[in-house]
C-alpha positions as CSV (number, residue, x, y, z in Angstrom):
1,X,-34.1,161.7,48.1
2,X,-33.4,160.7,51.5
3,X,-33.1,156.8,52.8
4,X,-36.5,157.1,54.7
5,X,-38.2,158.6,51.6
6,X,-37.3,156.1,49.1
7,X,-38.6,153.5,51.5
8,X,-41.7,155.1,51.2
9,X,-41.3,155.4,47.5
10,X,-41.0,151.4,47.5
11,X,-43.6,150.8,49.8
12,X,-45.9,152.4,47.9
13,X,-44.8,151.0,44.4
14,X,-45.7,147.5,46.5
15,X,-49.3,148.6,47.5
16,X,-49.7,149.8,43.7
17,X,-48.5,146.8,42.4
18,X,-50.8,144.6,44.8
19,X,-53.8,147.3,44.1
20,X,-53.6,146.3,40.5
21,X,-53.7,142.8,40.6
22,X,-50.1,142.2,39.9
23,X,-48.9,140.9,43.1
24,X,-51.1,138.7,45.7
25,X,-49.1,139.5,48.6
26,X,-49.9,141.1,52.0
27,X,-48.1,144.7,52.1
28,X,-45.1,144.9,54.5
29,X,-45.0,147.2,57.6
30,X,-41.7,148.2,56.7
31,X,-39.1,148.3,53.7
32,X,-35.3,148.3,54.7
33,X,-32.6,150.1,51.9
34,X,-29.3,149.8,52.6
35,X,-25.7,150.4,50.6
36,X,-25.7,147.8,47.7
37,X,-23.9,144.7,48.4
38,X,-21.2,142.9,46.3
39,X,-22.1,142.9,42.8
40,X,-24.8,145.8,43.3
41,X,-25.1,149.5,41.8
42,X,-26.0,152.7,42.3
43,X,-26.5,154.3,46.2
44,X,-29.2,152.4,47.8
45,X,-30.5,148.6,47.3
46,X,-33.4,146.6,49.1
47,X,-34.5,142.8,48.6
48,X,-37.6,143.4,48.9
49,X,-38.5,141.6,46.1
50,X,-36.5,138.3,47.6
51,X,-39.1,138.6,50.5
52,X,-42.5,139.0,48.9
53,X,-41.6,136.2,46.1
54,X,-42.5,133.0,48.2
55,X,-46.2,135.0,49.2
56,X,-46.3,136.0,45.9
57,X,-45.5,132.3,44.1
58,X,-43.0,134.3,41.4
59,X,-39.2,133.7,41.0
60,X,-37.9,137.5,43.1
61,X,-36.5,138.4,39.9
62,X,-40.2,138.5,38.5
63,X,-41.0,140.3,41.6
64,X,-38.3,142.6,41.2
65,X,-39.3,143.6,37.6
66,X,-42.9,144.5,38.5
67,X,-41.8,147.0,40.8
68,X,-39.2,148.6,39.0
69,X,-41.1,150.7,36.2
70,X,-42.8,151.8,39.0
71,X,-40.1,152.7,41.1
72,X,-38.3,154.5,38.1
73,X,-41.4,156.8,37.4
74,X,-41.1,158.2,40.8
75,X,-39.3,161.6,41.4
76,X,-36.2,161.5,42.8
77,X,-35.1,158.2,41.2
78,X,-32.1,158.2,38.2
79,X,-32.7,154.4,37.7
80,X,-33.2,151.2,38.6
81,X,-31.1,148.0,38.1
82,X,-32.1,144.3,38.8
83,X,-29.2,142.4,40.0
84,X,-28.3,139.0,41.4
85,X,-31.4,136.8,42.5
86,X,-33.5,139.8,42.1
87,X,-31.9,142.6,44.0
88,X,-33.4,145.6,43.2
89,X,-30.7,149.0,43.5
90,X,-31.3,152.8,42.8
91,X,-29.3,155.7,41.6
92,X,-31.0,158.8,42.3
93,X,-31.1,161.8,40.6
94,X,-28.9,165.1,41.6
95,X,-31.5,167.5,43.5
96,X,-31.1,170.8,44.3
97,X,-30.6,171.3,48.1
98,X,-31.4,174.6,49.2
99,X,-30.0,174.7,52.2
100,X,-26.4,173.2,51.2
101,X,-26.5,175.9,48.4
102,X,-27.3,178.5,51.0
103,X,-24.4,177.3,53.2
104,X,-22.1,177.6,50.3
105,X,-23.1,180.9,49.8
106,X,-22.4,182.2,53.7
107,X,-19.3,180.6,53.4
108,X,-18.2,182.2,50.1
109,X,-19.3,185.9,51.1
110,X,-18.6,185.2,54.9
111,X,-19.3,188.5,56.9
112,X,-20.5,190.0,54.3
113,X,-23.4,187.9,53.5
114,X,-26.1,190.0,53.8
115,X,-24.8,193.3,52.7
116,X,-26.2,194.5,49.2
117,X,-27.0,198.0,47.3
118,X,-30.8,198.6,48.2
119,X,-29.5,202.1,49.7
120,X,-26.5,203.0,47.4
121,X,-26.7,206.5,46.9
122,X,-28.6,206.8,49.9
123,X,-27.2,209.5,52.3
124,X,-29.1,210.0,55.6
125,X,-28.5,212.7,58.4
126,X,-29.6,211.4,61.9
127,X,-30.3,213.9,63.8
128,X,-30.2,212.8,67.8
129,X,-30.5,214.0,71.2
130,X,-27.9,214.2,73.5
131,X,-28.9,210.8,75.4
132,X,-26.6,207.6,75.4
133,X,-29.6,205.2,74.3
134,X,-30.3,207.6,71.0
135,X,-26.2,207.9,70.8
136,X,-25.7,204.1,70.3
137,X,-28.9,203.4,68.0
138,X,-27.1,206.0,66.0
139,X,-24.3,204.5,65.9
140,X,-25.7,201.3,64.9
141,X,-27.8,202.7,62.1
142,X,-24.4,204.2,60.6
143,X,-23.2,200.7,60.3
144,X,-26.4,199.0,59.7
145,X,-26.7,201.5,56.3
146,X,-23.3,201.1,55.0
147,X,-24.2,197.3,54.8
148,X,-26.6,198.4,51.8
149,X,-24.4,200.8,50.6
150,X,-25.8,204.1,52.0
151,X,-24.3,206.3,54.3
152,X,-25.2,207.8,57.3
153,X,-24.1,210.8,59.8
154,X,-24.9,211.7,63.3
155,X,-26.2,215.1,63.8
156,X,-27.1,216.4,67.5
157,X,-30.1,218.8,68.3
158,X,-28.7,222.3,68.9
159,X,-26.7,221.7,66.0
160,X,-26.8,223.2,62.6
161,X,-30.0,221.9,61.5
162,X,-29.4,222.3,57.9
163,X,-29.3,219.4,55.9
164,X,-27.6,220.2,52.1
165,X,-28.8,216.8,50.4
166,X,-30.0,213.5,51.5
167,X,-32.9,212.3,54.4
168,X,-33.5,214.1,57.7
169,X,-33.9,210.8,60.1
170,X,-35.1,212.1,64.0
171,X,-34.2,209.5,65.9
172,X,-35.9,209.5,69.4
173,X,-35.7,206.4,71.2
174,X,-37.5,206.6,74.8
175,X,-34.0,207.4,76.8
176,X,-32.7,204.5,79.5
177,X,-33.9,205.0,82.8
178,X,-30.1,205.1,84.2
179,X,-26.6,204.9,83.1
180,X,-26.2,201.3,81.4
181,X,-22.4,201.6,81.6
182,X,-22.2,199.7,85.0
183,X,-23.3,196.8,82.1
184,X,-19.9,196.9,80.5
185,X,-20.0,197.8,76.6
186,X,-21.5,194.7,75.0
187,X,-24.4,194.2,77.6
188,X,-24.9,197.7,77.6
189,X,-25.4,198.3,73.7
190,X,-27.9,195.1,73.8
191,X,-29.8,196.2,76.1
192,X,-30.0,199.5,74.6
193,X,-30.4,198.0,71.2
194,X,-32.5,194.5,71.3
195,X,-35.8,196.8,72.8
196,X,-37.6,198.4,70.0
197,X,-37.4,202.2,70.4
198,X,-40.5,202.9,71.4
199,X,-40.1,200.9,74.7
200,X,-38.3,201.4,77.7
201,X,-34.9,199.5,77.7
202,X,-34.0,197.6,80.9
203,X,-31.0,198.7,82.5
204,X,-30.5,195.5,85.2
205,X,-27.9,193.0,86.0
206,X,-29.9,190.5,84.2
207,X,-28.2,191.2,80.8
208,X,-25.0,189.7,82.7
209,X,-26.1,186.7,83.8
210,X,-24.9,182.9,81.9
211,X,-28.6,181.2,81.5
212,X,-31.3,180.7,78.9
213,X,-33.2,183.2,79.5
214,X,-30.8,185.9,78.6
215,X,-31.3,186.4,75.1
216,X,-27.7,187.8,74.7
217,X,-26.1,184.7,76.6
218,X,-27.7,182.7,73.9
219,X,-26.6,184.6,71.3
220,X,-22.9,184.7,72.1
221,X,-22.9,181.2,73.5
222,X,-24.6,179.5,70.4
223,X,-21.3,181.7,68.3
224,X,-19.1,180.1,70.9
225,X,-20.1,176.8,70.6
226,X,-19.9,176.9,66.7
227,X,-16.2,178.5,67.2
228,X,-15.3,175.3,70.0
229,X,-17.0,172.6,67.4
230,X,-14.4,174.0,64.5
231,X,-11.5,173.5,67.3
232,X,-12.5,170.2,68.4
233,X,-13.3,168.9,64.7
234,X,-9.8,169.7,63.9
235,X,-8.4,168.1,66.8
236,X,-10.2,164.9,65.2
237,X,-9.0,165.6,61.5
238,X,-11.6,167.1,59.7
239,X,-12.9,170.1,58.5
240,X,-16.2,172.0,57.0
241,X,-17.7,171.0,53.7
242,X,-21.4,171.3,52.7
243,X,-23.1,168.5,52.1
244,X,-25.9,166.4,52.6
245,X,-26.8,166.3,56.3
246,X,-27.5,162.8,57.2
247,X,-25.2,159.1,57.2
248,X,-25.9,158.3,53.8
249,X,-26.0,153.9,53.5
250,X,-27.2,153.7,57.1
251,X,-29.7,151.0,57.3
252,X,-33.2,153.0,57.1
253,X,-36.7,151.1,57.9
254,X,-40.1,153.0,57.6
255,X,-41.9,152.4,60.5
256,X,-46.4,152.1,60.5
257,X,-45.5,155.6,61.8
258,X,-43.2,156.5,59.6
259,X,-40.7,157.6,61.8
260,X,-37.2,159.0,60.8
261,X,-33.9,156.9,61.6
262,X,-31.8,158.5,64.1
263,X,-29.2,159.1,61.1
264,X,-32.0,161.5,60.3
265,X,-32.2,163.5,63.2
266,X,-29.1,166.2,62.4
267,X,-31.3,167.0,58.8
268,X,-34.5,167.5,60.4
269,X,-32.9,169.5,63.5
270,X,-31.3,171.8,60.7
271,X,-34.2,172.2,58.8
272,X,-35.3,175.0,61.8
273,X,-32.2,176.9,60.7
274,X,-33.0,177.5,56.9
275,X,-35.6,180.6,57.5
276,X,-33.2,182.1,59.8
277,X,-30.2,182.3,57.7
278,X,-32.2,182.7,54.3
279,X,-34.1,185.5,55.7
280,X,-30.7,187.7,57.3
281,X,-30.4,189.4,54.3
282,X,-34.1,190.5,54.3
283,X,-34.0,191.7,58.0
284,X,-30.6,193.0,57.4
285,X,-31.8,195.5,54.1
286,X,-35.3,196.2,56.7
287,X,-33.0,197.3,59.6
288,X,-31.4,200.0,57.3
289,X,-34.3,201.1,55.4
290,X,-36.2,201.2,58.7
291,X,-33.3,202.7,60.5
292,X,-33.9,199.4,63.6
293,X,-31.1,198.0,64.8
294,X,-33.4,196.3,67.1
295,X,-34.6,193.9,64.3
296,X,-31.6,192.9,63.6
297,X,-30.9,192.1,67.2
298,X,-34.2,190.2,67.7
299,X,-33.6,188.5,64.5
300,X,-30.1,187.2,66.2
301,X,-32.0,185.5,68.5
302,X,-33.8,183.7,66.4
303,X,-30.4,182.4,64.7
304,X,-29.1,181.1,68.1
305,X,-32.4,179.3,69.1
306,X,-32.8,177.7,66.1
307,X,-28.5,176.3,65.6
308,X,-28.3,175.6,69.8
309,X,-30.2,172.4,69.5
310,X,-28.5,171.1,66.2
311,X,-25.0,171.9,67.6
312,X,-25.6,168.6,69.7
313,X,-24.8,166.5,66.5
314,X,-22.1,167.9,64.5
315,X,-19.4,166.6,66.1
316,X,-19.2,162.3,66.1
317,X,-20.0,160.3,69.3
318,X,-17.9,157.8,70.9
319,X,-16.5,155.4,68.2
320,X,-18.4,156.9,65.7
321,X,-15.6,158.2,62.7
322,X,-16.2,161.5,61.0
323,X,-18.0,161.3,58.0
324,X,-19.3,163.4,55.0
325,X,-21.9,164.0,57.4
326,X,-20.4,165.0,60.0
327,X,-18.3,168.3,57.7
328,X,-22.0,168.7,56.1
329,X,-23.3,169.7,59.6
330,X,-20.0,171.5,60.6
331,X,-20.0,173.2,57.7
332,X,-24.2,174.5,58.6
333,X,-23.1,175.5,62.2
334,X,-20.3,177.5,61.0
335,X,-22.7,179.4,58.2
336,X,-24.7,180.5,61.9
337,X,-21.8,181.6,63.5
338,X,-20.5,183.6,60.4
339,X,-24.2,185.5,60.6
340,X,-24.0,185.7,64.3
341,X,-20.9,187.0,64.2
342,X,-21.2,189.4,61.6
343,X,-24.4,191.0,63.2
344,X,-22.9,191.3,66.2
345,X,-19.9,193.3,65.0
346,X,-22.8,195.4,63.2
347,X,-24.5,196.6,67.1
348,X,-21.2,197.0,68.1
349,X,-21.2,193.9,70.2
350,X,-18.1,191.1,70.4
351,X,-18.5,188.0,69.6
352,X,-16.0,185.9,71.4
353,X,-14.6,182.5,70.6
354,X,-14.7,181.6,74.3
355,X,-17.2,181.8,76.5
């Protein structure tokens, strides 16, 4: 449970308490928790009670104890202690993060996350024309496969057309209009690659240029960026380590609107990342039954849009000191890079640490 929901969570124990007859009180806009004070327990507190007891004509340690079996029935919530003058402080219960358990699992099987046995056994013969676009598909499928544990070979038309055991694949992409070498070898193979075969690939100088809307820019920039935020995190003393996502303590008030805190932001902003990295193993085992490499290279885009805005938070921000927090989100961006890394090696494409 975040800050911001268990000030919801005692907000509404408050209009549930008043709706029953319990308290005569006028239900606050907002509820603030913060870290408990001296004397307190647990991970969050409010006085909440101390406010609403004068409205209420009850001692706030009254107060307090009409809220709390409410508060302890709601999910998310360990317990609930009544200290002091009738402060009221929670421990909440271990939950299951998806998405930190996801970044611990990148990080165990690092370029390899993904890869699985959907194809073992699996041997496929590509048979291809003597074209460079239908050359480096090929190639790409050969690695793409081996990621699933099949295995692939190239096999030109004209040659022996024979296959002893396994799948006959044609592979026929519509040819480039022109040689894409002029490109250089990693703008040539995307452009090649990121069209779906069945369309004509674009063989322009556009795939060179540094801006936004050059899908390959963004994907090797947003790797970049991950690779500079590990360099400049240990220039400040830190390192990766999952985690939850926002400043746990910060003071956290629900708003009419129920806006998040800006200690929020970084978990919300990440949130857009979960499909994209949960799903790379899906689009990586439908790449090499589909023999696409162009899914794959779509699906890298979608990694790098969704990490580029989130990158803005990882590191700290003026005086601000590295925190839990702060590795938590590190330890996110570098999960992206390890996948946008390791698909890149897969088309053939670098992925450099500068850019």
């Amino acid at each position: 449970m975040t800050p911001v929901e268990l000030s919801r969570t005692v907000l509404h124990a408050v209009r549930c308490a008043v709706d029953e007859g319990q308290l005569s009180v006028v239900v606050p806009e907002r509820v603030v928790v913060s870290e408990p004070g001296a004397g307190g327990c647990g991970e969050y507190a409010t006085n909440v009670a101390l406010q609403l007891a004068r409205a209420a004509g009850k001692p706030p340690r009254t107060v307090a104890e009409i809220l709390r079996p409410r508060l302890i029935a709601a999910d998310g919530i360990e317990d609930v202690v009544v200290t002091g003058p009738g402060f009221l402080n929670f421990r909440l219960g271990q939950e299951v993060d998806p998405l930190q358990d996801l970044v611990r699992e990148i990080r165990a099987q690092g370029r390899w996350y993904g890869h699985g046995d959907a194809l073992a056994g699996q041997v496929v013969t590509l048979r291809v024309p003597y074209e460079v676009r239908a050359e480096v598909v090929a190639d790409a499928v050969v690695r793409i496969v081996a990621t699933q544990g099949g295995r692939a070979t190239v096999q030109y038309h004209g040659g022996r057309a024979a296959v002893e055991h396994g799948e006959l694949v044609e592979l026929r992409p519509v040819p480039a209009p022109e040689d894409p070498a002029p490109l250089g070898p990693d703008a040539a193979r995307w452009a090649l690659l990121h069209p779906a075969p069945h369309d004509r690939p674009r063989i322009t100088a556009d795939h060179l240029v540094q801006r936004e809307g050059n899908p390959l820019f963004r994907v090797r920039y947003a790797h970049a960026r991950v690779r500079s935020l590990g360099r400049g995190a240990a220039r400040l003393g830190f390192a990766a380590e999952p985690g939850p996502l926002h400043t746990a303590g910060a003071d956290t008030a629900v708003t009419p609107a129920l806006q998040a805190p800006a200690s929020q932001a970084p978990a919300l902003q990440a949130a857009a990342l979960h499909t994209p990295l949960s799903d790379y193993p899906r689009i990586l085992t439908a790449a090499a039954t589909h023999r696409a490499p162009d899914r794959l290279a779509r699906h890298l885009v979608t990694v790098a849009d969704a990490v580029l805005p989130f990158l803005t938070c990882v590191l700290p921000i003026g005086e601000e000191k590295p925190s839990a927090a702060h590795r938590a989100r590190l330890a996110l961006a570098e999960a992206a890079g390890t996948v946008l890394a390791g698909g890149l090696s897969l088309l053939g494409i670098d992925a450099p640490e500068h850019l």
